[in-house]
Structures are given as structure tokens and as C-alpha cells.
C-alpha positions as CSV (number, residue, x, y, z in Angstrom):
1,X,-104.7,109.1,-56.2
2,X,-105.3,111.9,-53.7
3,X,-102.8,114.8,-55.2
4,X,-103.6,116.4,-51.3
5,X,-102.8,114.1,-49.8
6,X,-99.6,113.8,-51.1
7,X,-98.6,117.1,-51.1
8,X,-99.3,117.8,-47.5
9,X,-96.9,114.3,-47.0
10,X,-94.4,115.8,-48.8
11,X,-94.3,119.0,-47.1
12,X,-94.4,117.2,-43.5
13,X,-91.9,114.8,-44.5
14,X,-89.6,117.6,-46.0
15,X,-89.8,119.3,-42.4
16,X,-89.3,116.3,-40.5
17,X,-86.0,115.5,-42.7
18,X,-85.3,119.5,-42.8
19,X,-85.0,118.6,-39.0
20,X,-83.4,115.6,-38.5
21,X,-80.4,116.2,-40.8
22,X,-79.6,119.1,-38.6
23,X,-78.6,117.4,-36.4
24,X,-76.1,116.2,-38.5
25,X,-74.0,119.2,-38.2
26,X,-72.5,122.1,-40.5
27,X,-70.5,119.8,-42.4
28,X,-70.1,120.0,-46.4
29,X,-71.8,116.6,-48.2
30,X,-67.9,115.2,-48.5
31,X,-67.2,115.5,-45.4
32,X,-70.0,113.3,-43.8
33,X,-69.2,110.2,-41.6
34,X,-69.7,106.7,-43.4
35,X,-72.2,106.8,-40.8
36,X,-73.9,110.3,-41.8
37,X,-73.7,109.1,-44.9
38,X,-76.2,105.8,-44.8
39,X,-78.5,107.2,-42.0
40,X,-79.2,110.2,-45.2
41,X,-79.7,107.5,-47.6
42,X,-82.3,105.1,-45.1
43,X,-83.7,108.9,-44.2
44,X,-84.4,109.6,-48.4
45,X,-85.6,106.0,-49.1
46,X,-88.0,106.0,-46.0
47,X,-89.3,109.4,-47.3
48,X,-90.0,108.0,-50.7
49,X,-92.1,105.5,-49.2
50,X,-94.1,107.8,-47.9
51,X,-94.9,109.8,-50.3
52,X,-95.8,107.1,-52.6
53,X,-97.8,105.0,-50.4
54,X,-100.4,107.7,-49.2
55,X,-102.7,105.0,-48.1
56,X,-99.8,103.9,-45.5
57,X,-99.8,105.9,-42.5
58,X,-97.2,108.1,-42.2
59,X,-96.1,107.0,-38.6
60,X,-94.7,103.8,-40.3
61,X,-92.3,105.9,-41.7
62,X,-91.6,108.5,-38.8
63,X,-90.9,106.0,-36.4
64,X,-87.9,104.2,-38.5
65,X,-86.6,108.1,-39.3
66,X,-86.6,109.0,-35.7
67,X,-85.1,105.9,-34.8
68,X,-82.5,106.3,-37.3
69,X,-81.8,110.1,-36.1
70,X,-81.3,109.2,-32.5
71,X,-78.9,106.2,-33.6
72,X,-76.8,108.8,-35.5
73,X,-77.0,111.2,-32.6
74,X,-75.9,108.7,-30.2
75,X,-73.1,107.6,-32.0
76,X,-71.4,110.9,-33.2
77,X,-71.8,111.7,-29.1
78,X,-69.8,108.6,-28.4
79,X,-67.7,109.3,-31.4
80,X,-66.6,112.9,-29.4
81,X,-65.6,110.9,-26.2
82,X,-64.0,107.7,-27.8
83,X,-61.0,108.2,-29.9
84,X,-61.2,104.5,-31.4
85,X,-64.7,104.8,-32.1
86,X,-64.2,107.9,-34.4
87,X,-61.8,106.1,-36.4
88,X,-64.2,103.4,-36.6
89,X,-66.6,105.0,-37.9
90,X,-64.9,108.0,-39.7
91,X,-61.9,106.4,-40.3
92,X,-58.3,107.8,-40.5
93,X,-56.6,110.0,-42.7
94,X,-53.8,107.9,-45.5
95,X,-50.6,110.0,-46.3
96,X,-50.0,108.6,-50.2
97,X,-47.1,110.8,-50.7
98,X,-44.7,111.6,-47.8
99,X,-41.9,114.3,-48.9
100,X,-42.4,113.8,-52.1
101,X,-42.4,109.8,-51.9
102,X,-45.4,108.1,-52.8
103,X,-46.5,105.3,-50.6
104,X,-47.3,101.9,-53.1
105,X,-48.0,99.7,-50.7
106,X,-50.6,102.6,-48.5
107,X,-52.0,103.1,-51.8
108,X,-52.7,99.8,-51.8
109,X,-53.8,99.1,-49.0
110,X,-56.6,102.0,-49.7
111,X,-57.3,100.2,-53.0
112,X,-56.7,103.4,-54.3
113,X,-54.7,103.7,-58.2
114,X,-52.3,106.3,-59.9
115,X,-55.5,107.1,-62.0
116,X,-57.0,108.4,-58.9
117,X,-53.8,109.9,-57.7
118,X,-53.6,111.7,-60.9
119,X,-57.3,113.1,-61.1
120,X,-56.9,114.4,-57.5
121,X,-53.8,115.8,-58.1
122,X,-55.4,117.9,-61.4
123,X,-58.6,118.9,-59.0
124,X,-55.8,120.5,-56.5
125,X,-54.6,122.5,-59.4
126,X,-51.6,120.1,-59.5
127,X,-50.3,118.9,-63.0
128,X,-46.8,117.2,-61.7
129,X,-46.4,114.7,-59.2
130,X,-43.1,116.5,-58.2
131,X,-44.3,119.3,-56.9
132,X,-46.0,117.4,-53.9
133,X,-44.4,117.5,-50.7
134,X,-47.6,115.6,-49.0
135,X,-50.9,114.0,-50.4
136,X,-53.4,112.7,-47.7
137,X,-56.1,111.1,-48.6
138,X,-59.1,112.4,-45.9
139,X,-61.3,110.0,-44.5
140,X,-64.3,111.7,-46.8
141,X,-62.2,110.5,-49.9
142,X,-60.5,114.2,-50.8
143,X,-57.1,114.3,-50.8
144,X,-55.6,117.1,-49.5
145,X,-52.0,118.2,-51.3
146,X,-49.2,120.3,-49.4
147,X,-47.0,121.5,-52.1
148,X,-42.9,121.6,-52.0
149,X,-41.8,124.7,-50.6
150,X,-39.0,126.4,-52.7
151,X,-35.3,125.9,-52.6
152,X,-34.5,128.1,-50.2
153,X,-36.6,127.7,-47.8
154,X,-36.4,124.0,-48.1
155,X,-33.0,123.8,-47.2
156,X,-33.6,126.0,-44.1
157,X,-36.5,123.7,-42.7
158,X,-36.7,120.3,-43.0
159,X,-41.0,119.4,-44.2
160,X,-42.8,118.2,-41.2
161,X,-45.9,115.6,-41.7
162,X,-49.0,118.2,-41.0
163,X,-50.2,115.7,-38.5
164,X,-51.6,116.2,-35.2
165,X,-49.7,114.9,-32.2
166,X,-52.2,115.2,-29.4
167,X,-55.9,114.5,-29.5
168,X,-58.2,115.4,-26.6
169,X,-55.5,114.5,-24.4
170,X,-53.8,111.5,-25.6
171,X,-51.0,111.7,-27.7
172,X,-51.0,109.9,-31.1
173,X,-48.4,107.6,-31.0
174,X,-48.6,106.7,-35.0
175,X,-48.1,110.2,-35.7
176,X,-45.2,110.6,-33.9
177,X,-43.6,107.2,-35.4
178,X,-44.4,109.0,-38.8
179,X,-42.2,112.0,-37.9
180,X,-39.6,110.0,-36.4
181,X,-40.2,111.1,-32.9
182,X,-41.3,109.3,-29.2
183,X,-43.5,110.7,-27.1
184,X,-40.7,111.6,-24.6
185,X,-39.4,113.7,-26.9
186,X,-43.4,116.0,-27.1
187,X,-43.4,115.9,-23.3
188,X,-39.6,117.6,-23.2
189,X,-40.5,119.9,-25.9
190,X,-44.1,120.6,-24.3
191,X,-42.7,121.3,-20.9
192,X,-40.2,123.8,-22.2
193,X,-43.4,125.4,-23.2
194,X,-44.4,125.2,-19.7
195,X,-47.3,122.7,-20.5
196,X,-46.8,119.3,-17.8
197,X,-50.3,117.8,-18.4
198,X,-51.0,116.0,-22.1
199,X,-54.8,115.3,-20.8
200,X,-55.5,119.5,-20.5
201,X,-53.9,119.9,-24.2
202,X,-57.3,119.1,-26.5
203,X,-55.0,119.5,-30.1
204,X,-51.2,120.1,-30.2
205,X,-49.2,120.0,-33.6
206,X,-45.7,121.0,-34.5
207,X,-44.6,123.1,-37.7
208,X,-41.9,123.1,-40.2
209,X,-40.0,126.0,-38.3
210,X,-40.2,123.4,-34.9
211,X,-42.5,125.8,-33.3
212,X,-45.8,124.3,-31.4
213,X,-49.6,125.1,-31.6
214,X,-51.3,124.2,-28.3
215,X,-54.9,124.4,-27.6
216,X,-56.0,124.0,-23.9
217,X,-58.9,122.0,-23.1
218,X,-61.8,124.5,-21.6
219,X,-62.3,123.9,-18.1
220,X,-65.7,123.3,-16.7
């Protein structure tokens, strides 16, 4: 076995990798797609092979790797344009507990137990279930935990579902149902706020104290 050989593959295949997965963005290892997720493993396994078969040449494994990166380039560039694709690949985020109710039949549906529930819950620092106001479980598998505001202050505001309501110009119609709203109701509040056209909004969300957060597409 040529020990040279193998450690100038190693170093050119850590480079190449180095490279391709930085395309993958800034994003934490929890927070990758499903996709990011098995182009990193095929990346790793195809790397292996290199580096132990050092009488293989190494295109046979730079090919498949560059294929693979321009697959996951391609999509997460369709997934930016193509709302439905996103969720398809990413998925959407599951609200398990929704003011302070906790949703069997979601949890369910997400095949997802109390056990789990429970061992999130301790990881946010949480040790009763009734101190959660909302539990969502993120499309990366955390669950992020919005805890009961106090007495006061919940019986001056009424908790609102930290979901967004526009999207890169298209209002999301599930979100609203969750809130108990219709869209005519966002476009009477938005145009209060002097906002007429839902495709120039890019993210719009409403808060506890009814007030709006509107971000403006950037025009080109």
C-alpha cells in the first residue's frame, strides 16, 4: 500500500468536499434539508472509496461528487422560487402544542411520542408541560417552545400562533385557518398599513399586541 498516495487523496478529496459543502450554505448540521442531508452522506461514502481504493482513479469518484453538488445546487435554487417544492423537500413546521393544548392526533401524524415531547421539552429548559404556550416541531426535528406569558399580560393579549402569514408574496392560507383568520381580513389590516400588493410583501407576520412586521421584497 502506497502511504503517498493516500495521503495526497486524502488531502485532495478533503478540499474538494471542503468545497462542495459550501455551497451548502451557513446553516448549523440540524438545520440541513433532508436533501443536504443525503447529498453529505453519498459525498462521505464516495470519499471513503477513494481513499481506500488508491489503485482506482480518483475521477471515478469526482465525477459522482460533482454530480451530486450540482443536483443539490439545483434544487435548493428551485427550492427559493417554488414554495411547494421547499416543503417537499424541507418539509413544514408541526405545532404539537397550540395555547397550551397538545395536538394527539398531529403528534401522530408526525409519529412522534410524549417520550419525545418530554425530552425536548427538558432540552428547552422546560420541566412542565404547563408552562408551554406553543411547541413546534421544525422541519430539522427541534422543537422550538414559546412559553406562557404571565397572568397579566395574558389577560391583556390573547397568544397568537408565531406563524408567518405571507411568504415571498403569497399568503399562507393554513396559517391563517390556524389563527382563525381569512385572507380578507390580512389584506384589510395590511392596507390600513398602506401596503395594496401581497406579491411586493417577501415575509409578513402578526404579533400578540396585533401589530404587523412587513418586509418588502427588494426591487431589481
Amino acid at each position: 500500500m502506497d502511504y503517498t498516495t493516500i495521503l495526497l487523496r486524502t488531502i485532495f478529496i478533503y478540499f474538494i468536499i471542503l468545497f462542495v459543502l459550501r455551497f451548502m450554505g451557513k446553516r448549523e448540521i440540524g438545520q440541513l434539508s433532508i436533501l443536504d442531508f443525503v447529498v453529505s452522506i453519498m459525498i462521505a461514502e464516495l470519499a471513503v472509496v477513494s481513499i481506500e481504493n488508491s489503485d482506482e482513479p480518483m475521477l471515478r469518484s469526482i465525477i459522482p461528487i460533482v454530480v451530486l453538488s450540482i443536483i443539490q445546487i439545483i434544487f435548493a435554487f428551485l427550492s427559493l422560487k417554488s414554495e411547494k417544492l421547499r416543503n417537499i423537500i424541507d418539509g413544514e413546521p408541526s405545532v404539537l402544542i397550540n395555547q397550551g393544548k397538545i395536538d394527539e392526533e398531529e403528534m401522530r401524524k408526525q409519529r412522534y411520542n410524549f417520550d419525545d415531547l418530554l425530552l425536548q421539552l427538558r432540552q428547552n429548559q422546560i420541566s412542565r408541560l404547563s408552562d408551554v404556550e406553543f411547541a413546534i416541531l421544525e422541519p430539522s426535528g427541534k422543537l422550538s417552545v414559546i412559553e406562557k406569558k404571565q397572568e397579566k399580560d395574558q389577560k391583556q393579549n390573547e397568544s397568537m400562533m408565531p406563524l408567518p402569514l405571507i411568504l415571498d408574496g403569497k399568503i399562507q392560507e393554513d396559517h391563517l385557518e390556524k389563527l382563525n383568520k381569512t385572507s380578507l381580513w390580512l389584506r384589510q389590516e395590511l392596507r390600513k398599513l398602506g401596503y395594496r400588493e401581497i406579491k411586493k410583501i417577501s415575509y409578513c407576520a402578526v404579533y400578540d399586541d396585533n401589530s404587523f412586521f412587513v418586509d418588502l421584497k427588494d426591487e431589481k
